[in-house]
C-alpha positions in Angstrom: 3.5 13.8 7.9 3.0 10.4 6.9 3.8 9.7 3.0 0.6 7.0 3.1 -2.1 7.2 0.4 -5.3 6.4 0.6 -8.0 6.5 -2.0 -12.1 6.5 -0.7 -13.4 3.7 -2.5 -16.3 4.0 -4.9 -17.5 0.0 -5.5 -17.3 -2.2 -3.0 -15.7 -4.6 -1.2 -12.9 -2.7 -1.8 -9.1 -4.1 -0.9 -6.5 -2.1 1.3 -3.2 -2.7 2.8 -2.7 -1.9 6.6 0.4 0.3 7.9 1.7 -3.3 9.4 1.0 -4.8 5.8 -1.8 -6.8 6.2 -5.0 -7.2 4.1 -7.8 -4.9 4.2 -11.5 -5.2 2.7 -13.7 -2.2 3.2 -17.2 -3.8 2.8 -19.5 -0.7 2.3 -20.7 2.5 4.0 -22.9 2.9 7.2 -24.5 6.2 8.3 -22.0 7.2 10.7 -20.2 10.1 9.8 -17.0 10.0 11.9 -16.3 6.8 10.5 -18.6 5.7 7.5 -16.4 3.0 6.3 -17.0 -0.5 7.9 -15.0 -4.1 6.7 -12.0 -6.1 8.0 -8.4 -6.9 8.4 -7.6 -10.3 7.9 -6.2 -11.7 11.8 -7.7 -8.7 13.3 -11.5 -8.8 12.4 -13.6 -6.2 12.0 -13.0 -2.3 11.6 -14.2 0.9 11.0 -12.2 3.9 9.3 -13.2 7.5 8.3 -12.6 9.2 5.2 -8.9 9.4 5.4 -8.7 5.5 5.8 -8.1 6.3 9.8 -8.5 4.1 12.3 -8.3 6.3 15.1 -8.7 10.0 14.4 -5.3 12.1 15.3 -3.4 9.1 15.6 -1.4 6.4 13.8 -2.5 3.1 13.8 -1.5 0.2 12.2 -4.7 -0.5 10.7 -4.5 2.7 8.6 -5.4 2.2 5.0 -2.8 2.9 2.2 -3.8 2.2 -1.0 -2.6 -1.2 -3.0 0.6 -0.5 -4.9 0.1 -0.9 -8.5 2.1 -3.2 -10.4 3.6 -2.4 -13.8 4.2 -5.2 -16.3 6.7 -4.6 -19.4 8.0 -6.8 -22.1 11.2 -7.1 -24.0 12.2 -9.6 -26.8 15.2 -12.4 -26.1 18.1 -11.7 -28.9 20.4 -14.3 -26.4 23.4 -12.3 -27.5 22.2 -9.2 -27.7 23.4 -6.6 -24.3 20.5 -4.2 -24.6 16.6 -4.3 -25.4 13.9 -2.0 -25.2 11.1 -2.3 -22.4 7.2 -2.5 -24.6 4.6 -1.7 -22.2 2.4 -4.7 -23.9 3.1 -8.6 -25.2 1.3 -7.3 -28.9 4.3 -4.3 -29.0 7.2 -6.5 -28.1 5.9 -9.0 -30.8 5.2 -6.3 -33.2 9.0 -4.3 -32.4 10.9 -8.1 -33.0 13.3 -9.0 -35.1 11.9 -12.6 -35.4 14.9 -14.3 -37.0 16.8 -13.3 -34.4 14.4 -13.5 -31.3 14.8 -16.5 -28.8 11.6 -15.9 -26.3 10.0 -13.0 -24.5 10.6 -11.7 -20.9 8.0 -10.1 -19.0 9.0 -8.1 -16.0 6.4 -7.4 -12.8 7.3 -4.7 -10.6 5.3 -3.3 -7.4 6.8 -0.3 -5.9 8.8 -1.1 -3.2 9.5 -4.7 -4.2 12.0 -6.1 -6.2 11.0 -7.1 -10.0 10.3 -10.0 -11.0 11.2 -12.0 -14.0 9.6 -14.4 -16.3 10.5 -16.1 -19.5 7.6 -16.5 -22.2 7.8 -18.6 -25.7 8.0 -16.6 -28.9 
């Protein structure tokens, strides 16, 4: 059982990632009802998958559709000295939880499952 998940779209074109990691658009449905979904992988061309986001029914494939991991983005205020902070889920809470004396600058943090975060500093 594969842990891959797939999501039919409902507006298209609609972007993918492929089992081998590459990017997928689903372009729009055709009436064909083993595999309604028509668009492309970029380097392989054009595709067709069914409901599940198969290529090729009762097998894997590395064209297989999961959906695009979603990335999170959290802020925490600077103190330069200070060893802990607290993680706001928006710039306007981290602003409005400062100590502004005290605060230096702003770091957001960007995180997709399965990637390492990343780190940015932004002015107070």
């Amino acid at each position: 059982m594969s842990d891959r998940k797939f999501t039919p779209p409902t507006e298209f074109p609609a972007e993918y990632v492929t089992r081998s990691g590459c990017k997928a658009v689903i372009l729009g449905r055709m009436p064909n009802s083993v595999y309604p979904f028509v668009g492309y992988v970029e380097d392989a061309g054009g595709l067709t998958w069914n409901e599940d986001g198969v290529e090729i029914a009762d097998l894997e494939s590395d064209a297989d559709l999961h959906d695009l991991p979603k990335k999170q983005v959290h802020w925490a205020n600077d103190y330069a000295d200070a060893a802990w902070s607290i993680w706001y889920d928006s710039r306007r809470h981290a602003d409005m939880g400062a100590d502004e004396p005290f605060r230096i600058g702003v770091i957001r943090r960007e995180w997709v499952e399965g990637q390492p975060p990343q780190y940015f500093t932004e002015e107070v």
